[in-house]
C-alpha positions in Angstrom: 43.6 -39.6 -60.4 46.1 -39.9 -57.4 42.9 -39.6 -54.8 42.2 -43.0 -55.6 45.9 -44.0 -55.5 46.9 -48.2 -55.9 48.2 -50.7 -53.9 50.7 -53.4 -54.5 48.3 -55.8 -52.6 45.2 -57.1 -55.0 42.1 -57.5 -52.5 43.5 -53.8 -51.5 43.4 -52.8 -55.4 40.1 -54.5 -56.2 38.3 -52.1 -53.8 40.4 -48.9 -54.7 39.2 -49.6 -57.8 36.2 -49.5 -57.0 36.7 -46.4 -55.3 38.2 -44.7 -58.4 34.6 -45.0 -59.8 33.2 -42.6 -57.4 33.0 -38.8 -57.2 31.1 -35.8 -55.9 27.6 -36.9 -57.4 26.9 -33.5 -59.8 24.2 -31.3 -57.9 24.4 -33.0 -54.8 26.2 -31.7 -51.7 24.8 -32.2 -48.2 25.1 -35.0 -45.2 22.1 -37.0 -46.1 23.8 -40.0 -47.5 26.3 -39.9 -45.4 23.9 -40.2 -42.2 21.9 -43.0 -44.0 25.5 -44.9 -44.7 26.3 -44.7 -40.9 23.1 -45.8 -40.1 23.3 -48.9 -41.9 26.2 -49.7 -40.6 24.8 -49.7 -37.0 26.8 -45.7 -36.2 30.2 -46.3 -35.8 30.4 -42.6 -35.3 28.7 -43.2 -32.0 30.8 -45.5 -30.8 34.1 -43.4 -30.9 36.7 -42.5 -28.3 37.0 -38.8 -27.5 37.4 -36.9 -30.6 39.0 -33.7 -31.8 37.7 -32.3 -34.9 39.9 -29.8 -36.9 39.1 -27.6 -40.1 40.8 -24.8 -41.7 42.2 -23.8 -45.0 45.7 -24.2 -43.9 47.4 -25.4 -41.0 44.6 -28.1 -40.3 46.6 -31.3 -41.2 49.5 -29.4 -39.2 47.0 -28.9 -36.3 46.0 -32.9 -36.1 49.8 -33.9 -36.3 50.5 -31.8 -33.0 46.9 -33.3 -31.6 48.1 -36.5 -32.0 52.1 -35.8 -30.9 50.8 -34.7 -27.2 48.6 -37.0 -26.9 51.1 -39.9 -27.6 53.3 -37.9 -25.8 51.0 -38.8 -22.7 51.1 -42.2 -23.2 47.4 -42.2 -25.1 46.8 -44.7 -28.1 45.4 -42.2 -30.8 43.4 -42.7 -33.9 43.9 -40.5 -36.3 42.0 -39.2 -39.7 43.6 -36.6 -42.1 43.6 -36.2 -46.3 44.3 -36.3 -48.5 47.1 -39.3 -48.7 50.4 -38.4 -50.2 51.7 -42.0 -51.8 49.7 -44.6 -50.1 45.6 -44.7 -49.4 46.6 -46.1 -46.1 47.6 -42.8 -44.8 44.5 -41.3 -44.5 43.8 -44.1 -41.4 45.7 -44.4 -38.5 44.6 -46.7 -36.3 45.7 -46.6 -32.9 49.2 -45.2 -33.9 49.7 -47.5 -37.0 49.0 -46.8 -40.3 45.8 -49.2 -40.9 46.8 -52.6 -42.4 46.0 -53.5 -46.1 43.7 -56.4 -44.6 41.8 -54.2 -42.7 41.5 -51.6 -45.2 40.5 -53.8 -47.9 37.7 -55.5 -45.4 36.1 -51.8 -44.6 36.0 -50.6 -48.0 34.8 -53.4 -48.8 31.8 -53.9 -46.3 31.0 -50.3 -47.0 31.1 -50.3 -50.9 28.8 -53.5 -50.8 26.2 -51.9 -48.1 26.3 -48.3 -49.4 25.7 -49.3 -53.5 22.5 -47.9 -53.8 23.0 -44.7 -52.4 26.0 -43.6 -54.9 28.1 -42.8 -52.3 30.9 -40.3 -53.2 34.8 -41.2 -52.6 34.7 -39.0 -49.2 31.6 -40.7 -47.5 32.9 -44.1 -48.7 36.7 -43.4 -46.8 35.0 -41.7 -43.8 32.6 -44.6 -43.2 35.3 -46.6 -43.3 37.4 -44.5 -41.4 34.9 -44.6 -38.6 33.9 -48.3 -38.9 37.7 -49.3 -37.7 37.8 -46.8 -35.1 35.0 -47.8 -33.6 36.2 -51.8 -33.6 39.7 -50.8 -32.3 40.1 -49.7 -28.8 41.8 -46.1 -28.2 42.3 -43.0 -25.8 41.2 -40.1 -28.4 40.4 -39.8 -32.1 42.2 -36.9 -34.1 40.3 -36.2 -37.0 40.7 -33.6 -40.2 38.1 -32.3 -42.0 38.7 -32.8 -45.9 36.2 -30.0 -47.3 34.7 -27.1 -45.8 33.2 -28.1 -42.7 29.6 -27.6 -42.8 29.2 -30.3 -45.6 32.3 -32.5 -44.9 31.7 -36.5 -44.4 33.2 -36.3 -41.3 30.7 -33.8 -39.7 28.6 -36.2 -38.4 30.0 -36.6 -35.0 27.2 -35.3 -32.1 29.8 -34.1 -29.6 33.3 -33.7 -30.3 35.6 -33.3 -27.2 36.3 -30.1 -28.9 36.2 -29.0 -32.1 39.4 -26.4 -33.8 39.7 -24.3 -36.6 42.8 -23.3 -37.8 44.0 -20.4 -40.6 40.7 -19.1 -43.1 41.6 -18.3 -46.8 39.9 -18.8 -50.1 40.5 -22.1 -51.6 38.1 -25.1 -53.3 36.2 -21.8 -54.3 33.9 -24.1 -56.8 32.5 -25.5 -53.9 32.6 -23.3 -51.1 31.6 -20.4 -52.7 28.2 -21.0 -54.7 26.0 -18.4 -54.2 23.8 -19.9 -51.2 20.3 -18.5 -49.9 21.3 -17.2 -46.5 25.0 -17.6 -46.9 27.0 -14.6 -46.5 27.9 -12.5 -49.9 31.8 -11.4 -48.5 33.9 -14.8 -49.7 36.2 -14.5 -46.5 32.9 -14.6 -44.4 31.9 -17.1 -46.8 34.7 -19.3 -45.9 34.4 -18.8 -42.3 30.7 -19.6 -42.6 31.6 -23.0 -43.7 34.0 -24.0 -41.6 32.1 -23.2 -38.5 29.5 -25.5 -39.3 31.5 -28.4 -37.7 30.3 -26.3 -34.6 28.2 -28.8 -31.8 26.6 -27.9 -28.8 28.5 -28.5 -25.4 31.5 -28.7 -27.6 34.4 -26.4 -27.5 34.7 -24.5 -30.7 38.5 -23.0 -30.2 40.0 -21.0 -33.5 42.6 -18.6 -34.2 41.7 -15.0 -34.8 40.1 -13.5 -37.7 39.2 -10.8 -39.6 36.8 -8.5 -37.9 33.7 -9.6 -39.6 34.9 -12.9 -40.0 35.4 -13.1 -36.1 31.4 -12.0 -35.9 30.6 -14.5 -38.2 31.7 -17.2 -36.2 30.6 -16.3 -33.2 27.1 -15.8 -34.4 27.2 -19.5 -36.0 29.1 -21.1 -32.8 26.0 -19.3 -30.4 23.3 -20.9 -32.7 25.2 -24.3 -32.6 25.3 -23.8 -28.5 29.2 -24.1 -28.9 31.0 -22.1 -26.2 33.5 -20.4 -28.3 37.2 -19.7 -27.4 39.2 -17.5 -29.6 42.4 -16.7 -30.0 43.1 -13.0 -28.3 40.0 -13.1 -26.6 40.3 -16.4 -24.8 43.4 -17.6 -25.1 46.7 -16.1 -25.8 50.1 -17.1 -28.2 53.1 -15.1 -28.6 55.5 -17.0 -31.2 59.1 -15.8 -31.4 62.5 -17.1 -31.9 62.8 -18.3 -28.4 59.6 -20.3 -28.1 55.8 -20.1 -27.9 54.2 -18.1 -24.6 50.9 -19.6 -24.1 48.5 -17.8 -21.9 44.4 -18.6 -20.6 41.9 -18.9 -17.7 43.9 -21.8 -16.9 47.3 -20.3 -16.7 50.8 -19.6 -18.8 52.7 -21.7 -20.6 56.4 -22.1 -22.1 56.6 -23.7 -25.1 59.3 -24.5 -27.3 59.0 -23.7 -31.2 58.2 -27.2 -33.3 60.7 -28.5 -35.4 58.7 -28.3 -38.4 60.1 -25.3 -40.7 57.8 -21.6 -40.7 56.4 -19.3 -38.0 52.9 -20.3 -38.9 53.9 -24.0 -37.3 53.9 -22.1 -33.9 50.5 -20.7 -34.5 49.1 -24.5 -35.3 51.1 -26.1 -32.3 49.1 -23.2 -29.9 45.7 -23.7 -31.5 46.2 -27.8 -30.6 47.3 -26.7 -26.4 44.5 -24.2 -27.1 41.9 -27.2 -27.6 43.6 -29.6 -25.4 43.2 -27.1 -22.4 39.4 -25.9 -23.4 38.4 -29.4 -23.1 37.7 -31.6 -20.1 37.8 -35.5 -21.3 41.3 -36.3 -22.0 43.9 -35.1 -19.6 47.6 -33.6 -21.2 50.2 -32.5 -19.2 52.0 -29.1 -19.9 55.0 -31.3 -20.2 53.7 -33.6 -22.9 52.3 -30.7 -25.3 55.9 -29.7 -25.0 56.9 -32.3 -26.3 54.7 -33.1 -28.7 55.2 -29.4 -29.7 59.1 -30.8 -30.4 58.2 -34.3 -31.7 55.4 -33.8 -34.3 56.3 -34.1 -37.9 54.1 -33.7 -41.2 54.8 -34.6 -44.4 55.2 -31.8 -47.5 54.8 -28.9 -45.5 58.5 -27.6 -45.8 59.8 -30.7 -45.6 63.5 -31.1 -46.2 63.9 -33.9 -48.0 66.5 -37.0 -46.9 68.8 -38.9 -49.3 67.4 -40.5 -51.9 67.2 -41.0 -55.7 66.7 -37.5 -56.7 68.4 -35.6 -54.3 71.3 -37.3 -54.3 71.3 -35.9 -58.3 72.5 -32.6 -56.2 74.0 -33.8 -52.8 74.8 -30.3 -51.9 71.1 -28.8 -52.0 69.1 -28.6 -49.0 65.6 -30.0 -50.6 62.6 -28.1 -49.4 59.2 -30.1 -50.2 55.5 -28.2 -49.7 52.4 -28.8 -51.3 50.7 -25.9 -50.5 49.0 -24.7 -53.4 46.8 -21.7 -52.4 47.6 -17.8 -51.5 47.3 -18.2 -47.7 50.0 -21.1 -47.9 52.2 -19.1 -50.5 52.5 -16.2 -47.8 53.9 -19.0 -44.9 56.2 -20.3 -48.0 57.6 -17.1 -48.6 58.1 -15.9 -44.9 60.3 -19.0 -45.0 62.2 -18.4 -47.9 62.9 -14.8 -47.1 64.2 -15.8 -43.2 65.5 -19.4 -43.3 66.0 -20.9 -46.6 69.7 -20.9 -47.6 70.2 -18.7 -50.6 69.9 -19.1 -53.7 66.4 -21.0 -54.1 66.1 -22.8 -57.2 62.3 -23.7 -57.6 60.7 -26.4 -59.1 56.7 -26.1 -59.5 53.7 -28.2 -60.5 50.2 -26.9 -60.0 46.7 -28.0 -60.9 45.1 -26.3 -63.3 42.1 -25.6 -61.0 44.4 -23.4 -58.7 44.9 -19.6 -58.7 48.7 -19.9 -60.3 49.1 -16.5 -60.8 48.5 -15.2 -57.6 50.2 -17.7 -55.5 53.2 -17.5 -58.1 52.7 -13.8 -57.6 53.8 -14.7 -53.5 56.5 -16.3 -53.7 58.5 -15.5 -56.9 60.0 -12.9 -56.1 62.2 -15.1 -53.4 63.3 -17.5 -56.5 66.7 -17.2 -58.0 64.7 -19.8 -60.7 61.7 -21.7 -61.4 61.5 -24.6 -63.2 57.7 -25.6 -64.6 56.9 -29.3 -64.6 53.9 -31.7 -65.4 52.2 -33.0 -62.6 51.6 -37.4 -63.6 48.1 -38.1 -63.7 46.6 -34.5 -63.0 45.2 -31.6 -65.2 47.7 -29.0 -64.6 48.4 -25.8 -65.3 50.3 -25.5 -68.6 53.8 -25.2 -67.9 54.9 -22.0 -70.1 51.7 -20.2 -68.3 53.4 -20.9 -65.0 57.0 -20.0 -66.0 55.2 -16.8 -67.7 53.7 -15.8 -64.5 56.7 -16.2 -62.0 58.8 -14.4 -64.5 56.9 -11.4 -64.3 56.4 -11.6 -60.7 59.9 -11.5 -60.6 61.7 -14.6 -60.7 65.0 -13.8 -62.6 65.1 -17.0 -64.6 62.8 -19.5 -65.6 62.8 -23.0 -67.5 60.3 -25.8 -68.3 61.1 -29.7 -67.9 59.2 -33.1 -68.9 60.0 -34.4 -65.2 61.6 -33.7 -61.4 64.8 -35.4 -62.9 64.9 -33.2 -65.6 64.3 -30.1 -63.4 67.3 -31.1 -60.9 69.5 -31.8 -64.2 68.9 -28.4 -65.2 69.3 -26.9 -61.9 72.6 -28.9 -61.6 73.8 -27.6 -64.6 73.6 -24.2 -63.3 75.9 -25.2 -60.9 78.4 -26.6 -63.4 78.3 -23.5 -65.2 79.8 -21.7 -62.1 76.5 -20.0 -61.0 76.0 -21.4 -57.7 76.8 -24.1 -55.1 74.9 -24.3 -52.2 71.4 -23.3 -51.3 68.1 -24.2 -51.7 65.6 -26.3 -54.0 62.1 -26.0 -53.8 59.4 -28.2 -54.7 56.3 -26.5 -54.5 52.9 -26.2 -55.7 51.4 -29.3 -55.5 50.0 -32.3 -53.0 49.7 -34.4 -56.0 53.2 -33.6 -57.2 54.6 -33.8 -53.2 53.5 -37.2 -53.5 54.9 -38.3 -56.5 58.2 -36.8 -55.1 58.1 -38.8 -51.8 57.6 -41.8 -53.7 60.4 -41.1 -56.2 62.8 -40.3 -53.6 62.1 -43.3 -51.3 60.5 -40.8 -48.2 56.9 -42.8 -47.8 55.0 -41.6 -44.7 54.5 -44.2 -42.1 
């Protein structure tokens, strides 16, 4: 599986190896070994810089990557923790700006596989022990760090008092974890989910979301006043208006005009507010008004509609705008189809990969009906969905024509040959459905994050 990924340097290799070995233990989900791990390792988490701590279901990772574009903007060193990686392991540590080096990488994992091997550690507490081993050994300003799962269970919810903690856009997704019928746990699976993420609540630190479904909305604050978070919400506490002309920020502290991010979709406003929203509820690191701006303008994240530079495959069309996502549930279906219906350049020719654990239809069901085509492909080294279901389902959600392929190249040949055959010129391709298959895209067409 690409969560263990591999690594053209051996000592590197050796310990992803050793990694790949590891999983979710079956019947055991809770913080316990990941408290014991940190002890034994004399609590790095203790020994951290100022630390923002972000969940969500979407709009998280987008959320750290404006964290960390003010506060550079400022002149702060960040470190910064997000998931999963996209071609390289590495990604998932930045350390003081810079992705972490394979040295150091293969040192942590190392130290931690060798200290940790009685407890049968899972992948996540092995990478977020690691994780907080190097930040604690490397001087910074502030620590920007995305939780991978839920919240309330998540490796990295371990840290006593956050400078302020975020949560970004609910939906249902990971529903074989987050939603097992729990005693005490709310019934409603929105709640559900909103119970969850609100576990990475602390007391004395900030707890600043966006706004919610009524009940949801209740379920938080109840959960945030039993934490002893003070609790700042979005149109109670703080204010966004996002429209073509910028972002109008408003609090107890004051207004703000802010210009729209540069990353493609409305919903990119709504995660560049929630980051000046936790930036301004929080009193340990100082950012100007100035720098969120343009941090707001500088921030960039990789396979959230990401148009794609030259490279091996999209050079097979040269005329194509390519549009990369990897969203692969509901909630990120609706942002990808506000996009396609507004500002994609027409036609959109699709090409889709999606794991077989993911609700297809329904997310297929979002954003079909903005396809001129779809093209099914596999997804290397993933169970995925089989690729005559998926061409099925967008066709009767309303995609006009549809077609299966063995690979991307294959998909772009096809799509090309439409083009040949008079049909179109210009426009769109999407490649959707998938962070496993965004990777493999990235590394196919020479864009590697760095």
């Amino acid at each position: 599986m690409k969560d263990f990924a591999s690594s053209g340097d051996p000592e590197v290799q050796a310990q992803l190896d050793r990694l790949s070995a590891l999983s979710l233990p079956q019947g055991r989900i809770g913080l316990e070994v990941i408290h014991e791990l940190l002890e034994r390792l004399g609590h790095p988490e203790r020994k951290l810089p100022p630390v923002f701590h972000v969940a969500g279901t979407n709009g998280k990772g987008s959320t750290c990557a404006y964290l960390r574009a003010m506060l550079e903007a400022e002149g702060l060193s960040v470190h910064v923790a997000t998931k999963p990686h996209l071609v390289r392991y590495n990604e998932r540590i930045r350390v003081a700006g810079e992705l972490i080096s394979d040295s150091m990488l293969a040192g942590l994992l190392k130290e931690v596989l060798d200290i940790s091997a009685d407890l049968g550690p899972s992948f996540f507490e092995v990478t977020t022990a690691a994780t907080f081993l190097a930040f604690s050994r490397i001087p910074a300003d502030a620590c920007v760090i995305e939780v991978g799962l839920g919240g309330r269970f998540d490796a990295t919810n371990v840290m006593e008092c956050p400078a302020a903690c975020g949560i970004a856009s609910l939906g249902v997704d990971h529903e074989q974890f987050l939603l097992t019928p729990e005693e005490g746990a709310p019934e409603d699976p929105m709640v559900r989910i909103a119970f969850e993420k609100v576990g990475i609540a602390r007391a004395g630190s900030p707890l600043v979301t966006q706004n919610y479904r009524a009940d949801m909305a209740a379920e938080i604050e109840k959960r945030a006043g039993i934490a002893g978070a003070p609790l700042h919400m979005r149109g109670r506490d703080w204010w966004a208006d996002v429209s073509d002309s910028g972002i109008a920020y408003r609090d107890g502290h004051g207004e703000l005009a802010l210009p729209l991010p540069q990353m493609p979709g409305s919903h990119q406003g709504d995660n560049a507010a929630l980051a000046v929203a936790m930036l301004r509820h929080q009193g340990e690191v100082t950012v100007s008004p100035t720098s969120m701006a343009e941090g707001i303008r500088s921030a960039v994240w990789p396979a959230r509609l990401q148009v794609l530079g030259d490279g091996p495959l999209t050079l097979l069309l040269p005329d194509r705008t390519f549009l990369l996502d990897g969203g692969h549930n509901p909630d990120a279906a609706l942002a990808m189809a506000q996009y396609l219906a507004t500002r994609a350049p027409k036609p959109v020719d699709a090409i889709v990969g999606m794991l077989s654990a993911k609700d297809a239809r329904t997310t297929l069901g979002i954003i079909a009906p903005h396809l001129d085509t779809l093209t099914a492909i596999p997804i290397e080294g993933s169970e995925y969905h089989p690729l005559a279901d998926l061409a099925a389902m967008a066709e009767a959600a309303g995609t006009p024509k549809v077609h299966t392929a063995d690979s991307i190249e294959d998909a772009i040949r096809w799509i090309g040959g439409l083009q040949q055959g008079g049909e179109r010129r210009e426009g769109t391709v999407l490649i959707a459905g998938s962070l496993y298959l965004a990777g493999n895209v990235l590394r196919a067409n020479g864009d590697i994050p760095d």
